[in-house]
Legacy VTK file of the C-alpha trace (Angstrom):
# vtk DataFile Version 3.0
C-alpha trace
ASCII
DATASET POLYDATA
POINTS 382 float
0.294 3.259 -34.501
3.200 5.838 -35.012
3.647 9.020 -33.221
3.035 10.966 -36.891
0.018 9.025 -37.460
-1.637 10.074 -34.081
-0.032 13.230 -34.545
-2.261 13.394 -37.812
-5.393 11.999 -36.374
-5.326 14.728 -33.267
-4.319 17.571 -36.546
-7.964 16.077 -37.467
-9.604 16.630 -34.790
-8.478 19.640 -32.662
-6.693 21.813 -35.351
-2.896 22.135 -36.257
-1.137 22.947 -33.695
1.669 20.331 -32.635
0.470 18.233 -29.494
2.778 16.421 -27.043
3.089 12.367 -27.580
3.413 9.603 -24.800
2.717 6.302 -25.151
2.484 3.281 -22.355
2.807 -0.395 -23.222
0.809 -3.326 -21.907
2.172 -6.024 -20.224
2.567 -9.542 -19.803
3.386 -11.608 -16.781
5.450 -14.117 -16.990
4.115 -16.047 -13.174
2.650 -15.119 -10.484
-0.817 -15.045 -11.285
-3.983 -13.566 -8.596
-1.028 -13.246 -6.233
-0.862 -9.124 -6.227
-3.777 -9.047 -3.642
-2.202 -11.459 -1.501
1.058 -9.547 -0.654
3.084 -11.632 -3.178
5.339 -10.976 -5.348
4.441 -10.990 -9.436
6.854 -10.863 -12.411
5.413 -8.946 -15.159
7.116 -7.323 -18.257
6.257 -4.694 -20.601
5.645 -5.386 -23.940
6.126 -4.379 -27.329
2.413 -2.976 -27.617
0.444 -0.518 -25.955
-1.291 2.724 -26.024
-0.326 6.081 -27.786
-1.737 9.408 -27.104
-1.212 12.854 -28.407
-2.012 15.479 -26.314
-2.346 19.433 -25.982
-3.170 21.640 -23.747
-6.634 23.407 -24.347
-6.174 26.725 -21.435
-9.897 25.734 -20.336
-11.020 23.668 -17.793
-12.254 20.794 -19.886
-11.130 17.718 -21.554
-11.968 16.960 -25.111
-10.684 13.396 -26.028
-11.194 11.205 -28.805
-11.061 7.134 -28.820
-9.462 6.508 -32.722
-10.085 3.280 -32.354
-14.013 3.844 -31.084
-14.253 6.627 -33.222
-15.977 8.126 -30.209
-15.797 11.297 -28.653
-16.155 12.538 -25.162
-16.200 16.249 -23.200
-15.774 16.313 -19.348
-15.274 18.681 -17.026
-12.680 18.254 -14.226
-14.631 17.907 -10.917
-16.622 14.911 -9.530
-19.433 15.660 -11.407
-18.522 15.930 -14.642
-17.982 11.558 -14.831
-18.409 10.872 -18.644
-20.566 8.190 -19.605
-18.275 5.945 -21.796
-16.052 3.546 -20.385
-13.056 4.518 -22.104
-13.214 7.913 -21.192
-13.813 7.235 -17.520
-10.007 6.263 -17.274
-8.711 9.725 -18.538
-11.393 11.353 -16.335
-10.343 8.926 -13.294
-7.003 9.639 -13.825
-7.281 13.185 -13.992
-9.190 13.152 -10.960
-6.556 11.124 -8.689
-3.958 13.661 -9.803
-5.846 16.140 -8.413
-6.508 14.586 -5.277
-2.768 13.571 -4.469
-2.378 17.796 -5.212
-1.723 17.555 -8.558
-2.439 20.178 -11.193
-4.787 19.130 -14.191
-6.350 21.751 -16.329
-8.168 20.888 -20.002
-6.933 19.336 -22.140
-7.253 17.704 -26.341
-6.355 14.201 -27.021
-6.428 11.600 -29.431
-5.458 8.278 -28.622
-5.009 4.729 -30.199
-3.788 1.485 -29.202
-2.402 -1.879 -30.676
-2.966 -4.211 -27.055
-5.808 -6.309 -27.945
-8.895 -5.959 -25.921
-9.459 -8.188 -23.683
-6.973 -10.207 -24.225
-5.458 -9.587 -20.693
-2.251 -7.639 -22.260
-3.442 -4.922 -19.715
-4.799 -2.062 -22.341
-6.309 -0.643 -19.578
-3.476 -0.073 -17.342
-1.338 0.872 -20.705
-4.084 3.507 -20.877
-4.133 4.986 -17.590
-0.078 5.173 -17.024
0.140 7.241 -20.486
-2.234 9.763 -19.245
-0.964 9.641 -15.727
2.726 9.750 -17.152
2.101 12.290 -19.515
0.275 14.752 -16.933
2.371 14.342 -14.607
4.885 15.962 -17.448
2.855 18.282 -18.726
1.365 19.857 -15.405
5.434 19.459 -14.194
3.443 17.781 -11.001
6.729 16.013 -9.853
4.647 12.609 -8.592
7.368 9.597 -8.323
7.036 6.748 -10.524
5.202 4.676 -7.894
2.388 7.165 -7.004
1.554 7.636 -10.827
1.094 3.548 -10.777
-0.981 3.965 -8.214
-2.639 6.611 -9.816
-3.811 3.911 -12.097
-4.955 1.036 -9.665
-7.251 3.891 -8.138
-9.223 4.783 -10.916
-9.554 1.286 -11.509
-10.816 1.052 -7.802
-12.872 4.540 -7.664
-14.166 5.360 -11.264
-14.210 1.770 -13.229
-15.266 -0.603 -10.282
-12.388 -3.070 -10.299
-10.311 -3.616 -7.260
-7.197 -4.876 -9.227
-3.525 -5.002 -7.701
-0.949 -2.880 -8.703
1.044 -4.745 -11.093
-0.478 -3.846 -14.083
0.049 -0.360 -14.236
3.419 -0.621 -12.423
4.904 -2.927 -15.688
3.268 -0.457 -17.673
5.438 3.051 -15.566
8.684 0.835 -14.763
9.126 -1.793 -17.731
13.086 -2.053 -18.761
13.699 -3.672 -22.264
15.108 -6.844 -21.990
14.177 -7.481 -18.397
10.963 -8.941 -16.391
10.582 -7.395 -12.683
9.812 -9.085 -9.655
7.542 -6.937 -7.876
6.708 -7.721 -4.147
3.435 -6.251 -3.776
3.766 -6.113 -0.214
6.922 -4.034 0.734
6.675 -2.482 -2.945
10.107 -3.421 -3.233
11.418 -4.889 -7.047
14.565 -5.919 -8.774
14.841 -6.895 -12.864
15.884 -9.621 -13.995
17.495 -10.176 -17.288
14.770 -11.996 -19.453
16.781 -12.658 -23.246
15.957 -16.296 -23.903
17.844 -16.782 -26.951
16.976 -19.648 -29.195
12.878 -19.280 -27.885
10.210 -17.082 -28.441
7.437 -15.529 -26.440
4.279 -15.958 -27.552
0.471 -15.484 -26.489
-2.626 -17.518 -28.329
-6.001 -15.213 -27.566
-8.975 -18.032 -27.193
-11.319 -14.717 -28.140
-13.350 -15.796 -25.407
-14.122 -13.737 -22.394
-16.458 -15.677 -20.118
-19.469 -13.176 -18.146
-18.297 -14.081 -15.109
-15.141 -12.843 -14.648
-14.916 -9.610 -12.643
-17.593 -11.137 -9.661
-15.180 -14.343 -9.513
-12.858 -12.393 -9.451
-13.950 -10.336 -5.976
-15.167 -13.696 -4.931
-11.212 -15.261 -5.245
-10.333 -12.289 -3.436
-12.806 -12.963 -0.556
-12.137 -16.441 -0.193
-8.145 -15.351 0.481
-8.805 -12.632 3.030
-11.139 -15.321 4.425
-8.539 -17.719 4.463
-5.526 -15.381 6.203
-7.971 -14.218 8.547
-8.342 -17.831 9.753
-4.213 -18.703 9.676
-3.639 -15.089 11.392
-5.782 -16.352 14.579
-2.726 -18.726 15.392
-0.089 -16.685 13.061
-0.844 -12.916 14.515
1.786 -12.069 12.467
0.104 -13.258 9.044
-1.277 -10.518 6.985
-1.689 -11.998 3.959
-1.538 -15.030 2.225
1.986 -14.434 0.927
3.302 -14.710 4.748
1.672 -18.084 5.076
3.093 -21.519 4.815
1.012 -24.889 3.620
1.507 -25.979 7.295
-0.567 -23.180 8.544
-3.000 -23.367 5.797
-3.594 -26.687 6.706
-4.035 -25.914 10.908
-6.782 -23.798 9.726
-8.254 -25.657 7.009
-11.282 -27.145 9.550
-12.166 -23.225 9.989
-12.548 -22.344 6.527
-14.734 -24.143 3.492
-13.258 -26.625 0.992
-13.209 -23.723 -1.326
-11.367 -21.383 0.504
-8.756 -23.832 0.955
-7.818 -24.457 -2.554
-7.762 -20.998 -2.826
-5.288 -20.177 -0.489
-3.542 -23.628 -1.503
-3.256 -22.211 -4.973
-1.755 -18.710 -3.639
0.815 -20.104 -1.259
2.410 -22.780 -3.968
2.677 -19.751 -6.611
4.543 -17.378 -4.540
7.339 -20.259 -4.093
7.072 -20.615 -8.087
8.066 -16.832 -8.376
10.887 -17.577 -6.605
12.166 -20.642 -8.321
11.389 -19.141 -11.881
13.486 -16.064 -10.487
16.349 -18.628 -9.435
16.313 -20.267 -12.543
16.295 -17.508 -14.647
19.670 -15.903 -13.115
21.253 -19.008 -13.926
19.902 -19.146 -17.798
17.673 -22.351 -17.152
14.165 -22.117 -19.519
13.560 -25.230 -19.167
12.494 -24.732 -15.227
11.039 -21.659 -16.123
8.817 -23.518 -18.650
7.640 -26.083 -16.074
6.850 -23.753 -13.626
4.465 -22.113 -16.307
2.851 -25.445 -16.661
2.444 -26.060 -12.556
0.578 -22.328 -12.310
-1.963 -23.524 -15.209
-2.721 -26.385 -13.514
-3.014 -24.904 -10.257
-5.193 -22.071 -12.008
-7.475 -24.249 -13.528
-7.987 -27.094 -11.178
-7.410 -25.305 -7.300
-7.923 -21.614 -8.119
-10.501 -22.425 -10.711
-10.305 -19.259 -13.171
-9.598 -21.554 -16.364
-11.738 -22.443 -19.056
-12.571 -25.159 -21.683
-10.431 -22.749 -24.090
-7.443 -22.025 -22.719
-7.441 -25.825 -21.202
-7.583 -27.094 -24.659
-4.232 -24.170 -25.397
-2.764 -25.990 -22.444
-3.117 -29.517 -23.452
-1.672 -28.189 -26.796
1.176 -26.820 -25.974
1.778 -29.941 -23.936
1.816 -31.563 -27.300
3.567 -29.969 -29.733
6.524 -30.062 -27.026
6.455 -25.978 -26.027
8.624 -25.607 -23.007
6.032 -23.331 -20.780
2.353 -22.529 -20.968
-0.274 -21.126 -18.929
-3.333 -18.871 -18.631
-2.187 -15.324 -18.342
-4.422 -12.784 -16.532
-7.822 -13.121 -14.380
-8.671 -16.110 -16.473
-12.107 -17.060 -17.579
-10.885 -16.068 -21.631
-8.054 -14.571 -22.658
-4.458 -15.909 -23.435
-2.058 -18.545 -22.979
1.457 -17.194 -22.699
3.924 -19.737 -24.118
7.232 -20.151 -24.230
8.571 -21.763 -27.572
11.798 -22.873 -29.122
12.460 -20.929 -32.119
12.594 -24.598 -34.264
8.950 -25.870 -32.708
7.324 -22.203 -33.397
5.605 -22.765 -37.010
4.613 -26.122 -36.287
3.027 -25.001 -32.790
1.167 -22.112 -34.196
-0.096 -23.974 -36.989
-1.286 -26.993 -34.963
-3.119 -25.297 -32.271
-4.647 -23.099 -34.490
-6.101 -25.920 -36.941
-6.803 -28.352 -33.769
-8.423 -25.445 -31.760
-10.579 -23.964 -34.513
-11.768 -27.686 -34.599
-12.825 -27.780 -31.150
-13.899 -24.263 -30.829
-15.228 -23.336 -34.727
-12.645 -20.424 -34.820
-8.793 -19.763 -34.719
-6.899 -18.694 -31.689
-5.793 -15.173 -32.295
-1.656 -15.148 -32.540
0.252 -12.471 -30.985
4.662 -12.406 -30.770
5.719 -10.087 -27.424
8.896 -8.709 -26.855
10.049 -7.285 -23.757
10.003 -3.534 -23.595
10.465 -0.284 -21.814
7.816 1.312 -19.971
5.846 5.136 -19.994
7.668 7.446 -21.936
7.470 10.642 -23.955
8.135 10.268 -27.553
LINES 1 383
382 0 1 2 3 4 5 6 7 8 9 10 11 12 13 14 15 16 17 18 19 20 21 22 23 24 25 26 27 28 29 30 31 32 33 34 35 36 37 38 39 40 41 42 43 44 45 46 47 48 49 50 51 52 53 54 55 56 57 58 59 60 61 62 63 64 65 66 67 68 69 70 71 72 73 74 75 76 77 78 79 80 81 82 83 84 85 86 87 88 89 90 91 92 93 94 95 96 97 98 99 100 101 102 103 104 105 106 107 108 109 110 111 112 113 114 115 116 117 118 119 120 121 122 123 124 125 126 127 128 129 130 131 132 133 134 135 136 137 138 139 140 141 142 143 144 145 146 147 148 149 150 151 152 153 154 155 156 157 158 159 160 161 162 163 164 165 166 167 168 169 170 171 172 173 174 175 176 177 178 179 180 181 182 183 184 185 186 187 188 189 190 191 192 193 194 195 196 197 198 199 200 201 202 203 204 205 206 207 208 209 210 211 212 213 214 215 216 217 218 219 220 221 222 223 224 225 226 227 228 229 230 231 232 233 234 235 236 237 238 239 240 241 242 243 244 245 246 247 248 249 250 251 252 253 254 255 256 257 258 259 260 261 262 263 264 265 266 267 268 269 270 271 272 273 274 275 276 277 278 279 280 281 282 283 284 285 286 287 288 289 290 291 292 293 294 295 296 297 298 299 300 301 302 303 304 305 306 307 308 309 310 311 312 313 314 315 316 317 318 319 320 321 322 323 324 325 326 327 328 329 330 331 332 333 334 335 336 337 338 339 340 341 342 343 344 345 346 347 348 349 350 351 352 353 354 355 356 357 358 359 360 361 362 363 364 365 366 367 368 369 370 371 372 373 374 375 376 377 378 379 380 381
């Protein structure tokens, strides 16, 4: 959606007067998958897609908003209280709410927002949503929060008013994303660096299964348990082991008759995909997709056979990809549904797309859903 056609939709709603316009993209990351609550590093990008919102100040002390895309509406106050009942507004009213308790000033506010990140399709619409609002307070309050506490901003509403403990790196692709580059974020020390991400001569592309399996946030607290579990049980010989990221397969496997078969593979998982950040890092300073691409394949396999977050669908994406020669492939996100992120040379593209798609809707009765990404920048005004 344009900036004149939310500007038109908010004209609809709340009158004429000319609102603000920020938008937020989603993101995709490239490796470095469940690693973000370890201490690890991830290497996310921001997209080409994401959320825009027009906004205006109201001079009252409530929030009118309106989904476009729900065509729902919602009214909150500001305090603790006043916690809407939809989902989707619960992220403006979280967000609003961890302003104010970092000393921020929020006051009411109209908006009308849209957004072209699929649902669901673990492109981060979420986070895309949270780091416009948080970006675009932060402007219009002139609140004078850094970059990095607006991200955070975002991972605590998650946390405090949606009920998932995520990592960071969503919303920080979605505040710090530089066109043309992916950045390595080390989760632990915060620190990150870009890296120049222009493969010429391949595209980027992400296949949705349109699946999202029930289980996915409890597995997902239950992955997380299993690691503390298992760098609780390293740090009893390694005091100075905090998380899994500091640990080595050598000290996994001194521990591994304290902790269950499970935990293990967990943890193996974990500790083999921080080195792959690395390498995929190394590679790419030196131009080299094709170890890039390999890597991809070594974190699907380690996602869906150790870490265990994989499905029959995005398997079957795998296996294809495998096939029709695609240089790197994986599950992207928590897993359990969602994408495959590929990496494809420009000359195997059409005959990629149009093979999984006929060979999956086979298997699965329906199409995968098809979705180009191009690396973009990150929260901005328009």
């Amino acid at each position: 959606m344009t900036k004149k056609e939310i500007t038109q939709i908010f004209h609809e709603k709340f009158g004429n007067e000319t609102p603000e316009v920020y938008a937020s993209p989603g993101r995709i990351n490239l490796i470095g998958e469940h690693t973000d609550y370890n201490g690890s590093f991830v290497f996310p990008g921001a997209i080409d897609k994401g959320m825009i919102a027009a906004i205006r100040l109201n001079g009252s002390n409530k929030v009118r908003a309106y989904a476009a895309d729900l065509n729902e509406s919602a009214e909150f106050g500001l305090d603790e209280a006043d916690a809407p009942k939809p989902n989707w507004a619960r992220y403006i009213f979280g967000v609003c709410r961890e302003t104010i308790k970092r000393g921020g000033k929020v006051g009411g506010f109209d908006t009308a927002f849209s957004g072209d990140v699929p649902l669901g399709a673990g492109m981060s619409s979420s986070a895309a949503l949270e780091s416009t609002y948080a970006f675009a307070l932060n402007e219009l309050f002139h609140n004078g929060i850094d970059k990095f506490e607006l991200a955070r901003i975002g991972q605590s509403t998650e946390h405090n008013y949606v009920g998932v403990k995520c990592g960071i790196m969503d919303q920080f692709a979605s505040i710090f994303g530089k066109k043309g580059h992916l950045i390595r974020l080390d989760t632990k020390s915060m620190e990150y660096a870009y890296f120049p991400f222009d493969p010429k001569g391949y595209k980027l592309v992400l296949l949705d299964s349109v699946v999202k399996h029930e289980l996915a946030s409890s597995a997902y607290n239950k992955r997380r348990e299993s690691c503390e579990a298992a760098a609780r049980a390293i740090s009893k010989r390694h005091p100075e082991v905090k998380f899994l990221r500091d640990a080595s397969m050598e000290m996994l496997n001194e521990a591994k008759g304290e902790i269950s078969a499970e935990d293990y593979k967990r943890a193996e998982y974990v500790i083999e995909e921080t080195q792959r950040v690395l390498d995929v890092c190394a590679a790419l300073e030196k131009g080299d997709y094709e170890t890039v691409g390999q890597k991809m394949y070594e974190t699907h396999h380690g996602m869906s056979k150790l870490y265990e977050v994989s499905c029959d669908e995005l398997d079957v994406l795998n296996d294809l990809a495998k096939k029709y020669g695609v240089t790197g492939s994986r599950v992207m996100g928590g897993g359990f549904g969602g994408c495959t992120i590929n990496l494809v040379k420009d000359e195997l593209y059409n005959t990629f797309i149009d093979g999984a798609k006929k060979e999956f809707k086979a298997q699965f009765g329906h199409e995968p859903k098809v979705y180009d990404v191009v690396i973009n920048d990150g929260a901005r005004k328009l």
